[in-house]
Structures are given as C-alpha cells and as structure tokens.
C-alpha positions in Angstrom: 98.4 -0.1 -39.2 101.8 -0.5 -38.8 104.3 -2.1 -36.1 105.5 1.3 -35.7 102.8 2.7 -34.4 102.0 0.5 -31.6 105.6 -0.5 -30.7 107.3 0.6 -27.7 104.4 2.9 -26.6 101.5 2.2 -28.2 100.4 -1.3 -27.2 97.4 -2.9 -28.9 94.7 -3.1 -26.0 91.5 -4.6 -28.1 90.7 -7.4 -26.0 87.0 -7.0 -24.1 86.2 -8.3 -20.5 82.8 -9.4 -20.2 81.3 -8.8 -23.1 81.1 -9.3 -26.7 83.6 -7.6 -28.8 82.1 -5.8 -32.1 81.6 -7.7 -35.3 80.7 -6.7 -38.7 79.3 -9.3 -41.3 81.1 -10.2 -43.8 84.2 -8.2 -43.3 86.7 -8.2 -44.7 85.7 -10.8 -46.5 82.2 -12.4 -47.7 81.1 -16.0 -46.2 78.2 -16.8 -48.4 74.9 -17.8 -47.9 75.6 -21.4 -46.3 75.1 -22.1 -43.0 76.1 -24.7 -40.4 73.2 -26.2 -39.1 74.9 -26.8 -34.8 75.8 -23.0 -35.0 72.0 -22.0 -36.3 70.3 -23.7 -34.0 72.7 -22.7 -31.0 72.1 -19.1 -32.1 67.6 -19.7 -32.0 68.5 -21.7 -29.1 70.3 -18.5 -27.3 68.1 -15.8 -28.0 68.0 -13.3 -25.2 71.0 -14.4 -23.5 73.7 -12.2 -22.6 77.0 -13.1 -24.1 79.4 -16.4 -22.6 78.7 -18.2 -26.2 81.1 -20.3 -27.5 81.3 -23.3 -29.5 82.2 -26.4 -27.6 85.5 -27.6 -27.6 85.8 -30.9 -29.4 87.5 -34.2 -27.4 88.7 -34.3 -24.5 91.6 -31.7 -23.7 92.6 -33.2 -20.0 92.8 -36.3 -21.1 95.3 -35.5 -24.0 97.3 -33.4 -21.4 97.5 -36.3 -19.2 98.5 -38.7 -21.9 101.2 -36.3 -23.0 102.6 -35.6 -19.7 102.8 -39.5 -18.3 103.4 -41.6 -21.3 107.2 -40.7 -22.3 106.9 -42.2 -26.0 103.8 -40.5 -26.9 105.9 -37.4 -25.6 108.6 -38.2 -28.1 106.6 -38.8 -31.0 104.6 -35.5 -30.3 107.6 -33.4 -29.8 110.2 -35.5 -32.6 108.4 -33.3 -35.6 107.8 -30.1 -33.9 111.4 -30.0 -32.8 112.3 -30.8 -36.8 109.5 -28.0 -38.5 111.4 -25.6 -36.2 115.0 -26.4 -35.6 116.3 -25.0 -38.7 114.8 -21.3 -38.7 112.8 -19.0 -41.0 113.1 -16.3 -43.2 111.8 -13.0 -44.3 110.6 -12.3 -47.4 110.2 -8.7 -48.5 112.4 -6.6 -51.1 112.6 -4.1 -48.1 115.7 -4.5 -46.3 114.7 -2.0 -43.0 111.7 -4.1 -43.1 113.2 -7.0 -43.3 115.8 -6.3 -40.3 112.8 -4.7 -38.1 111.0 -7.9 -37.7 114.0 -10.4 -37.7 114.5 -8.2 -34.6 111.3 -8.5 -33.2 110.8 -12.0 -33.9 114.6 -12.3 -32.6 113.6 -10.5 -29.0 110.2 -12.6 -28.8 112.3 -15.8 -29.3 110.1 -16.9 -31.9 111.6 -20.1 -32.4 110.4 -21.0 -29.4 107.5 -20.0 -29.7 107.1 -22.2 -32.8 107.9 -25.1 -31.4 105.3 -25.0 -28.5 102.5 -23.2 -30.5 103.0 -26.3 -33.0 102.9 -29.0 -30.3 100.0 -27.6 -28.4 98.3 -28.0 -31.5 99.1 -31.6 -32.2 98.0 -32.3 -28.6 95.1 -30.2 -28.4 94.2 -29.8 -31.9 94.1 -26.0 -31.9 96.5 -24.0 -30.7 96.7 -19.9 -30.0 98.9 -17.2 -29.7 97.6 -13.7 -28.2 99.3 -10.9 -31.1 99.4 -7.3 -29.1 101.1 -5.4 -31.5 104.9 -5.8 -30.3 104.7 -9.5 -28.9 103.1 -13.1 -29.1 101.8 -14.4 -26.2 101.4 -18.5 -26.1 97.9 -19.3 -24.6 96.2 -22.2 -23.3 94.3 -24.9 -25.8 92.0 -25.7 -22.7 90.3 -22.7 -21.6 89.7 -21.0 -25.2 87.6 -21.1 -27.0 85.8 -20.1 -31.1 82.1 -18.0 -31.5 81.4 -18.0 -35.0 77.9 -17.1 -37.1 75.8 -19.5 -38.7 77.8 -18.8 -42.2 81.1 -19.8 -40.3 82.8 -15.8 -40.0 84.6 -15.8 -36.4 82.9 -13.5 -34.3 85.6 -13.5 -31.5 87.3 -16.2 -29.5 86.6 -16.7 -25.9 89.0 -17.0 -22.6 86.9 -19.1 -20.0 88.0 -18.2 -17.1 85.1 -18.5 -14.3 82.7 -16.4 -14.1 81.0 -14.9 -17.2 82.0 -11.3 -16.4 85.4 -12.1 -16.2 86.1 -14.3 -19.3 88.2 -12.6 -21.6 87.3 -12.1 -25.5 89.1 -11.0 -28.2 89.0 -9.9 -31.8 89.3 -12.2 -34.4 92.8 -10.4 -35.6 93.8 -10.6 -31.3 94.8 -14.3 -31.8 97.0 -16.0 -34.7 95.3 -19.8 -34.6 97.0 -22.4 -35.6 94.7 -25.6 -36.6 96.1 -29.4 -36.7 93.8 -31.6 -39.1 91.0 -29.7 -40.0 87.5 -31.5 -40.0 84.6 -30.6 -41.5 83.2 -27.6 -40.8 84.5 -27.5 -37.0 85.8 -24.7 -35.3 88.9 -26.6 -33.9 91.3 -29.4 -35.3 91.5 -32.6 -33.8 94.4 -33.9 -31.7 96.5 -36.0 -32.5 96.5 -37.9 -29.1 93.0 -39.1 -29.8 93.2 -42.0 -32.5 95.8 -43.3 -30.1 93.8 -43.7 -26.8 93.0 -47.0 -27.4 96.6 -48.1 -28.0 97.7 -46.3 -25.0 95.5 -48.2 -22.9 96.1 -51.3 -24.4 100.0 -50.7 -24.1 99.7 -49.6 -20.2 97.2 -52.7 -19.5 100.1 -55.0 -21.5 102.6 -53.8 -18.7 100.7 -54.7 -15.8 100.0 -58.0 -17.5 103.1 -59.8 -17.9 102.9 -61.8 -15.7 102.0 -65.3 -14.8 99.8 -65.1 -11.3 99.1 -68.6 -9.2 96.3 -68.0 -6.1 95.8 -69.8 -3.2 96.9 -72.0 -1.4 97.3 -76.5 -1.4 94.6 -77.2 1.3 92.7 -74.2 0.5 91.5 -73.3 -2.9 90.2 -69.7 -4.1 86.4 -69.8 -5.9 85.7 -67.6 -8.7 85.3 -64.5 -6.6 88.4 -64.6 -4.9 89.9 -65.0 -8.0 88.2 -62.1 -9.8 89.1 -59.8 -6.6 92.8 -60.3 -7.2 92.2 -60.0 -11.1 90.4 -56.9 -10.5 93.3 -55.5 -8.5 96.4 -56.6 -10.7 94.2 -54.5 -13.5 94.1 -51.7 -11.6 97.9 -51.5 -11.4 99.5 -48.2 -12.6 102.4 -49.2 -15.3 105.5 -49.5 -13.0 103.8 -49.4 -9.9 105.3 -52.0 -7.4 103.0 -55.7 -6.8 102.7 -56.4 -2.6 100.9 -59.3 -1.9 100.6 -61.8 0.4 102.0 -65.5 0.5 98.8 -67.0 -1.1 99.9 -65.4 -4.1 102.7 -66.4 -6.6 103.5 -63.6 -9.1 106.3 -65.0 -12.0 107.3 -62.7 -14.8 106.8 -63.9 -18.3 110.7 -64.8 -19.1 112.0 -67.2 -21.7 108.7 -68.9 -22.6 106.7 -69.0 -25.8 103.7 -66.9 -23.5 106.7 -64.2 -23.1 107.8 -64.1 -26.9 103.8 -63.6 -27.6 103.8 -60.7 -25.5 107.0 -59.3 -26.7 105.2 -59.6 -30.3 101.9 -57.7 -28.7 103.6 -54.8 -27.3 106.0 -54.2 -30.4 102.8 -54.3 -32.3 101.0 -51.8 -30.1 104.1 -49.8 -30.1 104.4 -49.9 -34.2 101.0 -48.7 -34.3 101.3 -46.0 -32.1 104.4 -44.7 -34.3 102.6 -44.4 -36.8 99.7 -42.8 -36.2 101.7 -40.1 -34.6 103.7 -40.0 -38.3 106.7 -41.1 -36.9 107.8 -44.9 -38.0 109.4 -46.8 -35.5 112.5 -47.5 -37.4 113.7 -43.6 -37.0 115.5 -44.8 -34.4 117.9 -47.1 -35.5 117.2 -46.8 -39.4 116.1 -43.1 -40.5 116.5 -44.0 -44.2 113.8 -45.8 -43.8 111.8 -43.6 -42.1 112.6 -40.5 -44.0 109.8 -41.2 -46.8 107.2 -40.6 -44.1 108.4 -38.3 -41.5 110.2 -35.7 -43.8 106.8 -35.1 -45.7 104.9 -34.9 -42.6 107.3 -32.4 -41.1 107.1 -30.7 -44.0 103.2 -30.8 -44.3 103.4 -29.2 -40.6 105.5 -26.1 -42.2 103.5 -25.8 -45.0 100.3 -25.2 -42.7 101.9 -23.4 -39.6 103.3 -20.8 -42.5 100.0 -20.4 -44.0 98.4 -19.8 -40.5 101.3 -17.4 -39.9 101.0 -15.0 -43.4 96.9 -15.1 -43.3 97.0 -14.4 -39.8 100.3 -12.1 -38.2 102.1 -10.5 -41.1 99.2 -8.8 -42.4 99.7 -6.7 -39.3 103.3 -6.3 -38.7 104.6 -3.1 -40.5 103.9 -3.0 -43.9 102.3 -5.8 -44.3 103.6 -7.0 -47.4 106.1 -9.4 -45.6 106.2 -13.1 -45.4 107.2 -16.1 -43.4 109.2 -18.9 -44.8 110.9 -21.7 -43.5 114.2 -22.7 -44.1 115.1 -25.7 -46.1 114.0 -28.7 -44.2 117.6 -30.7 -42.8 117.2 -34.0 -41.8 120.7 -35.2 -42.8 123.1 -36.2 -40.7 126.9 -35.3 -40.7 127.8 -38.1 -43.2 125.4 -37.5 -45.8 126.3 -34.0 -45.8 129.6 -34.8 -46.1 128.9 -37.4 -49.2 126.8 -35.0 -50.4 129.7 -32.7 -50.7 131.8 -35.1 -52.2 129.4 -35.7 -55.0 129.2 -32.1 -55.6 132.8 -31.6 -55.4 133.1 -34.4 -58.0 130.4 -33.2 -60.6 131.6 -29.7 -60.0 128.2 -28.3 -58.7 130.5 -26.9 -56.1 133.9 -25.2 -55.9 136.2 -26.9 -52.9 135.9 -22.7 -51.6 132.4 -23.2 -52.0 132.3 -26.4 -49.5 134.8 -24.8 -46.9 132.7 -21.4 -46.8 130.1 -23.7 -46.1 131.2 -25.2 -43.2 132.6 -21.8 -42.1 136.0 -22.4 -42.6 138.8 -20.5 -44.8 137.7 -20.6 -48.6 141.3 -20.5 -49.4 142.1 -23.9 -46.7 144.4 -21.8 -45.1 144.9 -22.5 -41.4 146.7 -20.2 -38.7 148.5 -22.0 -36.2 149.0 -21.1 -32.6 152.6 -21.1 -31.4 153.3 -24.1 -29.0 155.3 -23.0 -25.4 158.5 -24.6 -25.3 158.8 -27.8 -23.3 154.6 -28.0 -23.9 153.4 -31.1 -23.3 151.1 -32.1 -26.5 151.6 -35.8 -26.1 148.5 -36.1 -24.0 150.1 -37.4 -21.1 149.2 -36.1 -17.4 152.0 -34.9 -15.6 154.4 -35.5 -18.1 157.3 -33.2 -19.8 158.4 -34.4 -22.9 161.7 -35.6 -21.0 159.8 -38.1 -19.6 157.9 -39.3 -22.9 161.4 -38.9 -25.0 162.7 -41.7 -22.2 160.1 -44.0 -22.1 160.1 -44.1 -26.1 164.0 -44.5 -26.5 163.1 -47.9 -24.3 160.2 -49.5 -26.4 161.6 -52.7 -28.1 162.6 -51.6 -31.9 162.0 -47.6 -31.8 165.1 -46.0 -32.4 165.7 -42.6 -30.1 164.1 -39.6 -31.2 166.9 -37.0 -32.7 166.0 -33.9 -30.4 165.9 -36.4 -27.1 164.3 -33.2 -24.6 161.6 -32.5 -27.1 162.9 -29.2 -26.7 162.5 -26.7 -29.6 165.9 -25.2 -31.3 165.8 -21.2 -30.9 
C-alpha cells in the first residue's frame, strides 16, 4: 500500500493491546525446517498460557544506560561514529522524480537525520534498536522495555512493549517496527551492545581513580591491626570517581606525584584507556593524529552505513509509496579543510577538475568573479575602535620611516 493512502488522514493503526497480533507461517517468506532449540522448548514450556511471551532480552540494558550516561569517554566513543554514519546525509534512489521529492519531504519533516543518529546509538548501547513506522512518521522507541517473539524456525511473530501489566503491553506487527541490529550473534533475537566487552575496563578505570593515592593510617603511639586497616581500605574502594576524601587526622592521604609509583599508574590508566578505544572502534590517536586512526574508524563507520541501510530498504521503503525506492548514504567525509583543499590542488593540477569546477564546489562564482559592496565615505575599515581614518592617517605620518599617505583624510575623491 502506498504512502498516499495513509498520509494525512489515513494513519496506520495495526498495533494490538493485550493480545497477540495475527501471524501467518511462513509469509512472506519461507523459514525452513530448522529450529532453535531455547524458542522450542519455551513454546512446550508455554502451552496454555495466554499471550505476554517474549524472548528475553540479552545483557544487561540498565547497566549499559548507566555506563553511557556517567562515564563521559565511553559517551564519546559511542556517539564519535554515529555522529560520522549520519552527518553527511542520504539520498534517494528511484528514476521517479515526484517520488523522489515525496519522501525527501517526509523524511525532511520527520527530521530523519536525527532520527538516525539516535536510532544508531541506541543500538550500539543496547544492541538493538527500534523505530515504531505508522505510515506518515517514525517514532524512536525504547531498547529496554521491547522486546522479539519469534517461532521455533526463527519468523518474528510480533515484537512486544512491556509496559506493566500483561493487558496493557503493547504488540505490534512485525512490519510496525523497522529494527536495527548492532553485531548479530548467533541465532539471537537481539544484537549485543557494545558497552558490554568494556565493563570490565570501566571498572578497572573508575577503581584506578580512586586509587592514586598513597594512604598512611594511624597514629605513632597507636598502631592500626589488620581490621582497621581493611575498614579504611574497604571505604577508599568504595569511593565514587571524583568524589571528595574526608577523614580524620589518623589518616594521611598523599597523591601519587612525581614518583616512579605515579608514572606506573599513568602507564595503567593510558593502557586501560587504549583499550577501551578500541574496542569501542575508535583508536585513541583520533584525537591528536586522525591519519592514523582513519584505517580503522572510517571502515567501521562505514560498516555502520552499510548495515543501518540494509535495515532501512528490507525494512521501511518497502512501505513507503511505491516501494521501489532506496536509501543511500552519502559519500562518507572524514577530511578536514586542508585535505580538501590539497585535494583540490591535485586535481586542479592533473586536470581531473576545471578551476569552475572547484569554485562551484565550494559555492562560489564559477567564473571567480566577486561583487563588491560600496564602502561609506570616511568608513573606518582599519579595524580600529573609535577611530576615523583622520586619526589613523595622523598616527601613521608619525611612525619612524613611513612616509605620509597621499590622500592624508582617507577621504574618497567624488
């Protein structure tokens, strides 16, 4: 069915409350005679019950939220590729120009850019990520409360809204949500996050940062035992990373500075830090050397395209007017202003490119031609605050060596 005939009036209501949406077998499209074993023997396992199946999700989704939301470099790293797949827009691809302009528009009034960008970095912190299609808009919904049913042969049956109550989860047809899957696994419903390999390295970072420090306890005339001493251990561990140190005068707190203990944790945490980089495919030298993090990060980046495109044209365009369409990203730019510009000099050299060419590319005149504004007499265009150009003319004629200017007032002849 086409846009047109949902779009303004007749919205797509398909979505079931309560109960189990219908489901044919193998339709559109055949799913063999395999099985997977966890979904067979949930499905002998559930016999008689009345609908609220769903396949359980797979990690831990509150504690990648949390991660993403207090750790301000795992933020970075997640967001640094999204923000690149997305930045540099998408095109249309149909030999039917109405067509063509129909869903720029709709993609235009749905800001579908942005829609991208969060769609692709709920995925790579949740693993899966979804976006509710009604017919005339895509609606971003939550990794954490939804949820995949799917027979033993693998066929979605319908994906599942928890939220409460049975009766008042929300399901919805397989075509209902476009689903968007970071690193497949297996024969999983969901991908896996991307926040999970680097747990460990989170906690081993945070624990580094309340540990820099060289701690002396007790006192001359009285020394701690062993429990005393694992008491204050216990609670310097259980520092948050920033969080202030209070204690008392029978402990001496010194921050590792200038010693050969510092440099060994300065070596630790850069470590931790490298690895952390690049797990989450962005190597740490993209900050002060991109060159040399180009040969990974650009393919990754690319790679995310590739698969949020696929998800996109198997999914959406299907179902958006004629359905012949597709979605295409534009050529990947991660050069900066200099190598465009060498770039263009090269080209301008070989003669790949016309010097028209280049201009038209930057948006300026193809023929170089520049119209200039007419400057108000007695204008001040020296910089100066405050200043006519009587006052600049004077203070010139009085430098050591300048001779005075021929038109002294700066005035222009009429």
């Amino acid at each position: 069915m086409a846009l047109s005939d949902y779009w303004p009036f007749k919205r797509r209501s398909f979505a079931t409350v309560g109960q189990d949406p219908p489901f044919s077998k193998d339709d559109p499209r055949s799913y063999g005679s395999g099985v997977i074993r966890r979904l067979q023997l949930q499905d002998n396992t559930s016999f008689g019950r009345n609908g609220g199946r769903k396949e359980p999700q797979v990690g831990d989704y509150r504690t990648y939220m949390n991660v993403y939301l207090s750790d301000p470099i795992v933020r970075t790293l997640i967001d640094l590729p999204c923000l690149y797949a997305s930045k540099d827009g998408y095109d249309i691809v149909t030999d039917d120009d109405t067509e063509r302009m129909a869903i720029t528009k709709l993609f235009d009034d749905i800001n579908m850019e942005t829609l991208l960008y969060s769609w692709l970095r709920n995925g790579r912190i949740f693993g899966t990520s979804y976006l509710e299609w009604t017919g005339d808009n895509l609606v971003l919904r939550s990794s954490q409360n939804m949820y995949v049913q799917r027979d033993p042969s693998g066929q979605i049956m319908y994906y599942y809204q928890d939220v409460g109550a049975d009766e008042d989860s929300v399901r919805f047809e397989e075509n209902e949500i476009i689903e968007f899957k970071n690193n497949p696994f297996d024969d999983y419903a969901y991908g896996l996050s991307d926040i999970h390999p680097i747990l460990y390295l989170v906690d081993l970072k945070d624990y580094a940062a309340s540990s820099r420090f060289d701690i002396s306890a007790g006192l001359p005339d009285m020394p701690y035992g062993p429990d005393k001493i694992n008491e204050i251990v216990s609670a310097f561990n259980g520092l948050e990373p920033g969080e202030d140190i209070i204690h008392g005068n029978d402990i001496e707190v010194k921050e590792l500075q200038g010693t050969q203990r510092a440099f060994e944790y300065g070596k630790y945490t850069d470590d931790l830090l490298k690895k952390i980089h690049m797990a989450l495919k962005v190597p740490v030298t993209m900050w002060d050397d991109p060159e040399k993090a180009r040969p990974i990060f650009e393919p990754y980046v690319r790679h995310l395209q590739s698969q949020i495109e696929a998800s996109i044209n198997q999914q959406l365009m299907p179902q958006v007017e004629s359905g012949e369409a597709k979605f295409k990203f534009r050529q990947l730019n991660v050069d900066d202003a200099f190598l465009k510009a060498k770039t263009d000099m090269i080209y301008l050299s070989e003669g790949v490119l016309s010097p028209q060419e280049v201009r038209m590319e930057r948006g300026l005149n193809p023929d170089g031609i520049v119209e200039q504004m007419e400057t108000a007499e007695n204008a001040n265009i020296s910089g100066g605050k405050d200043q006519d150009k009587k006052e600049e003319s004077k203070r010139t004629e009085n430098r050591a060596g300048n001779e005075p200017a021929a038109n002294a007032t700066g005035d222009r002849e009429k």
